[in-house]
C-alpha positions as CSV (number, residue, x, y, z in Angstrom):
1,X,6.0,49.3,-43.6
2,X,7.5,45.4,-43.1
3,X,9.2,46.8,-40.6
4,X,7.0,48.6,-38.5
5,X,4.2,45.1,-38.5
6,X,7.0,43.2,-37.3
7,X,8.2,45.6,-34.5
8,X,4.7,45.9,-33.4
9,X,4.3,42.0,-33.6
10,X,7.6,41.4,-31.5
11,X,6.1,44.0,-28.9
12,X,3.0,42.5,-28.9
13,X,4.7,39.1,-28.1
14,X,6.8,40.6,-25.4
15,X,3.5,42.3,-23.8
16,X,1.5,38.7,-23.8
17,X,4.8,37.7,-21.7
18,X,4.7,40.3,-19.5
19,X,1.0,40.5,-18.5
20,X,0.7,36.4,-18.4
21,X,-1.6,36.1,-21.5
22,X,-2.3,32.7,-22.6
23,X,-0.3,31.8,-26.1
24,X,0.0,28.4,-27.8
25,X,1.8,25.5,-26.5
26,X,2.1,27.6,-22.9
27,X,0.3,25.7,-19.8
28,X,-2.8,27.8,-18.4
29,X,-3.6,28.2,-14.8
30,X,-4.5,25.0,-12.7
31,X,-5.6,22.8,-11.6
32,X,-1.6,21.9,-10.5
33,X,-0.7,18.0,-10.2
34,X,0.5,17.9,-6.7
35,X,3.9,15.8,-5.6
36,X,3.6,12.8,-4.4
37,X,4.2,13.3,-0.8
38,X,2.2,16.3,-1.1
39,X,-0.9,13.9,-1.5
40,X,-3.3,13.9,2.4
41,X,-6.2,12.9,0.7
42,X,-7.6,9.4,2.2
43,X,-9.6,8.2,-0.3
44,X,-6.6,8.7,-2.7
45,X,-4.3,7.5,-0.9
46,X,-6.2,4.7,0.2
47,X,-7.0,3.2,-3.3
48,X,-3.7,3.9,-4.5
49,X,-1.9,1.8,-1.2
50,X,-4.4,-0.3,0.6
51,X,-7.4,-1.1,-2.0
52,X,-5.5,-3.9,-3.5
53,X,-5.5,-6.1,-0.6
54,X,-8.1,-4.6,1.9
55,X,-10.8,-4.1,-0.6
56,X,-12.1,-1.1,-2.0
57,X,-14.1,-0.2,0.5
58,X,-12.2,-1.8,3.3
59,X,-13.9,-5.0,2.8
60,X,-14.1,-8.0,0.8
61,X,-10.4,-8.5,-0.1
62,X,-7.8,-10.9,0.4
63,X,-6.1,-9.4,3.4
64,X,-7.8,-8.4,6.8
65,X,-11.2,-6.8,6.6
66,X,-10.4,-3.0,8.2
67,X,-14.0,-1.9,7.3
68,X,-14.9,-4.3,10.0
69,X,-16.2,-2.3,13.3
70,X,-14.5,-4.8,16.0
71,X,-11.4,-4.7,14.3
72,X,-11.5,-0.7,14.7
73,X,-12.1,-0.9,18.4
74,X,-9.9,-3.9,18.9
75,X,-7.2,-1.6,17.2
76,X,-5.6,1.5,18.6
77,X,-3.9,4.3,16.7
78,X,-0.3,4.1,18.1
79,X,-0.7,0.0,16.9
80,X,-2.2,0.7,13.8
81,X,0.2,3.6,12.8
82,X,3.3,0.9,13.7
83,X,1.2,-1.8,11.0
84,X,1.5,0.9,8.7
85,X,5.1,2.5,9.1
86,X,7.0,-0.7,9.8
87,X,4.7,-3.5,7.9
88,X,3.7,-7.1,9.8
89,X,6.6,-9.3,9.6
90,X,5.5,-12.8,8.5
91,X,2.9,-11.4,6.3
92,X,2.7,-9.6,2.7
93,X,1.9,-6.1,4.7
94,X,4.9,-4.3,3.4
95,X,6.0,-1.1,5.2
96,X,4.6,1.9,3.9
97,X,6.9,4.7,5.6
98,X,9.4,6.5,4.1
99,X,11.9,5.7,6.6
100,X,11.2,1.9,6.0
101,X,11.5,1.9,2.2
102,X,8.0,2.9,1.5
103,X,6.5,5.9,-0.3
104,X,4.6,7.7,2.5
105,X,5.4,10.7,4.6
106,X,4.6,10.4,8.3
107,X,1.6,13.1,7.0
108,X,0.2,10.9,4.7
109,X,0.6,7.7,7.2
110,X,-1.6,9.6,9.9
111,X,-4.1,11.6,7.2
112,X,-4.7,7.8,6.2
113,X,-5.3,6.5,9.7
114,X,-7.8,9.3,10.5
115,X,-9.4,8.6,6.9
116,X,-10.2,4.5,8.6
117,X,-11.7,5.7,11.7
118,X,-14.0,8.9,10.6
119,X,-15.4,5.8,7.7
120,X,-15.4,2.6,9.9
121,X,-14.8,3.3,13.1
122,X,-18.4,2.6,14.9
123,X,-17.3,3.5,18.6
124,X,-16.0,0.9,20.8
125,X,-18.3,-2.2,20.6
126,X,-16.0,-4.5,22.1
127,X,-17.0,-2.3,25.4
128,X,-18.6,-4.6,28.4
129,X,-17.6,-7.8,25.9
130,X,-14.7,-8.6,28.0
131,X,-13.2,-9.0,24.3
132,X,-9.6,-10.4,24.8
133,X,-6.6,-8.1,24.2
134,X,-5.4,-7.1,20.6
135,X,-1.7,-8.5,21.4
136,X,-1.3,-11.7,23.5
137,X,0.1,-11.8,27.1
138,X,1.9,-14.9,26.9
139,X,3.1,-17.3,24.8
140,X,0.4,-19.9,23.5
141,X,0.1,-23.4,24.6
142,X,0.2,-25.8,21.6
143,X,-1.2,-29.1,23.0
144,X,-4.0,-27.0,24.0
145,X,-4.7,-25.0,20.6
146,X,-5.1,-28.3,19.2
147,X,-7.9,-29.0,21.0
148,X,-9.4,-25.8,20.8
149,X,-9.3,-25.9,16.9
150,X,-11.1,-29.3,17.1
151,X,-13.8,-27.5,18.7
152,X,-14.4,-24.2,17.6
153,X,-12.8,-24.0,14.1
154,X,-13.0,-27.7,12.3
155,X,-16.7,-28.3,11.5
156,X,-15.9,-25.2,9.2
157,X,-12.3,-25.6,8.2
158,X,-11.4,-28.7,8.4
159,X,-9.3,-31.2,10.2
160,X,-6.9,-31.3,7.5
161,X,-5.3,-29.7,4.6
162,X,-6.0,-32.4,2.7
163,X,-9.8,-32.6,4.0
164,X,-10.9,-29.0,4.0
165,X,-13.9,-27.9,5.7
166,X,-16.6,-25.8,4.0
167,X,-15.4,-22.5,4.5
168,X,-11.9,-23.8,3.2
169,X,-8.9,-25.2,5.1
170,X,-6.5,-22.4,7.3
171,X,-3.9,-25.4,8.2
172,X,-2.9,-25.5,4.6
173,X,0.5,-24.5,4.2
174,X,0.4,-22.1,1.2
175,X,-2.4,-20.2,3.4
176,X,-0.3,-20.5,7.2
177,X,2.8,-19.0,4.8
178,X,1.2,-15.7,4.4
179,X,0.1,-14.8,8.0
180,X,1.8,-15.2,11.1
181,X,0.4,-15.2,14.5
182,X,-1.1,-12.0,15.6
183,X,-2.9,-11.8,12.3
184,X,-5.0,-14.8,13.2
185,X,-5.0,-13.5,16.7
186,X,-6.9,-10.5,15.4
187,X,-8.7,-12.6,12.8
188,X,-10.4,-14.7,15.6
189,X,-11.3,-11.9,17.8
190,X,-12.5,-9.5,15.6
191,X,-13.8,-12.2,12.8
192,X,-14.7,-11.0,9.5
193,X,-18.3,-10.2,8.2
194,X,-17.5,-9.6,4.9
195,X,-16.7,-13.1,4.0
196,X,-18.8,-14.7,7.1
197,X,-16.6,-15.5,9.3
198,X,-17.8,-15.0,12.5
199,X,-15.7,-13.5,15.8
200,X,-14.3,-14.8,19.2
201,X,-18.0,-14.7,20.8
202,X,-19.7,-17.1,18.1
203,X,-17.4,-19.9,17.1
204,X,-18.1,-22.5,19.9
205,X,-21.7,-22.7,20.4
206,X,-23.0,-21.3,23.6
207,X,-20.0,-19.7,25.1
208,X,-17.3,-17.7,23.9
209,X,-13.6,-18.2,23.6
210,X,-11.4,-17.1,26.2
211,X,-8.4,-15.0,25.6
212,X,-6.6,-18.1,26.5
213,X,-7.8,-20.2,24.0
214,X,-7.3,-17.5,21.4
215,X,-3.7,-17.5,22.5
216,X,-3.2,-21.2,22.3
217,X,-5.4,-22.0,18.9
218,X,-3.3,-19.5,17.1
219,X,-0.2,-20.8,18.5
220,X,-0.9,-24.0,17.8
221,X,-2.1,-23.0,13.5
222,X,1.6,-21.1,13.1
223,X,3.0,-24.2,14.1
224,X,1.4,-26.0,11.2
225,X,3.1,-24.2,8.7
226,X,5.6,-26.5,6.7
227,X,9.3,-25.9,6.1
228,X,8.5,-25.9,2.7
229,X,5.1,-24.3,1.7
230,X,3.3,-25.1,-1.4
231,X,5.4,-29.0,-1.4
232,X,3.1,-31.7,-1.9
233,X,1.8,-32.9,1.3
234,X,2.8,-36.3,2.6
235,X,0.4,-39.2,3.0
236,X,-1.4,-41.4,5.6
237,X,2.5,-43.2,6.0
238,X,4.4,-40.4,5.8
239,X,6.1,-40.1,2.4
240,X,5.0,-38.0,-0.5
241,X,2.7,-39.8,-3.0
242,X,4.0,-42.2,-5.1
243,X,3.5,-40.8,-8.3
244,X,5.5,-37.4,-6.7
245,X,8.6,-39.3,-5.3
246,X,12.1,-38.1,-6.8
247,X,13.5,-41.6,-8.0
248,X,9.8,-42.4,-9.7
249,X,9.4,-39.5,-11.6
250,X,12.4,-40.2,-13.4
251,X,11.6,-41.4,-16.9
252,X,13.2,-45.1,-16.6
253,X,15.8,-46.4,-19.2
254,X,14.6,-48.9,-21.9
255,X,16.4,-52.3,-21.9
256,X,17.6,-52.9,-25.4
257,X,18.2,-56.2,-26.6
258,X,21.0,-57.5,-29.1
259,X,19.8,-58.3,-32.6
């Protein structure tokens, strides 16, 4: 009688294996956790690659505001796919592609690009602004940048890193070490609403700045950036503060005297 419960036990075991039945310890139907790569979902892959430094929402983050409806038109695909794939050089945007060292697939890359423009895209507002051109069209003019930061960007920021402005200083060098050019190009034109700063049309009162100026202004902040970011900066005379020079900061050797 032993016998016969266990043979129909084993069979009924081998049954639940054949049919599929559900037993202990044996994973049920779905949902599957998909691959990596197999991942096209924006709004996942969004807060898993962009969030950090764009903001959850595309806004209100450290890094440039891609929620922001000029910076959608000022943008097209081809140039915000190569942002993506092959990173900004001169900035903390790492590339993202596979073939770059990244994690995403060329699928993923383009299902997040169409994810920006179906949420922030608004339709081209730069149209009849006579906006200047996302990428410059010839190398800025130093001297001049000077004076156009004087103008349209120190009552705000500052003259100096040492004497920022109320919206804090952008010629300090731990700040001009992060960006390079074009992302201030961008920065200017587009501005960025989410932290108030306002675009190319609204920074010198009663006119606009020209694509000239936006050329030369940003040429002229780069060049601001020290050899050494994030060194104390030096003073009125030129030298480093006294209580930061090398030979001073040296603890100095006490004179002894015989008994």
């Amino acid at each position: 009688m032993s016998a016969g419960r266990n043979t129909i036990a084993i069979a009924g075991v081998l049954i639940a294996l054949l049919t599929g039945c559900h037993l202990p310890g044996r994973p049920g139907p779905g949902p599957e956790v998909p691959r990596p790569e197999e991942i096209t979902n924006f709004k996942q892959l969004y807060g898993e690659n962009c969030a950090g430094c764009h903001g959850e929402n595309g806004e209100n983050g450290p890094a440039t505001n891609l929620a922001n409806p000029e910076y959608e038109a000022l943008i097209d695909d081809a140039s915000l796919r190569n942002v993506i794939t092959n990173g900004e050089k001169g900035t903390l945007m790492p590339s993202f592609s596979v073939h770059s060292g990244g994690d995403l697939t060329d699928i993923q890359i383009d299902a997040i690009i169409r994810g920006m423009r179906a949420h922030w895209f608004k339709g081209n507002v730069l149209a009849a602004q006579n906006a200047p051109p996302y990428k410059a069209t010839r190398p800025g003019n130093i001297g001049d940048g000077q004076a156009v930061y004087s103008e349209a960007c120190a009552r705000c920021h500052g003259a100096t890193a040492q004497h920022p402005g109320p919206a804090g200083s952008i010629v300090d060098g731990a700040f001009l070490s992060l960006i390079n050019q074009h992302t201030i190009r961008t920065t200017i034109i587009a501005g960025r609403p989410d932290v108030g700063q306002p675009d190319w049309r609204n920074l010198i009162p009663g006119r606009p700045l020209t694509d000239a100026e936006v050329t030369d202004v940003s040429a002229w902040l780069v060049a601001q950036t020290p050899a050494n970011p994030g060194q104390p900066y030096l003073d009125s005379h030129g030298t480093r503060p006294t209580s930061e020079k090398p030979d001073e900061a040296q603890p100095k050797a006490v004179k002894r005297t015989q008994p």
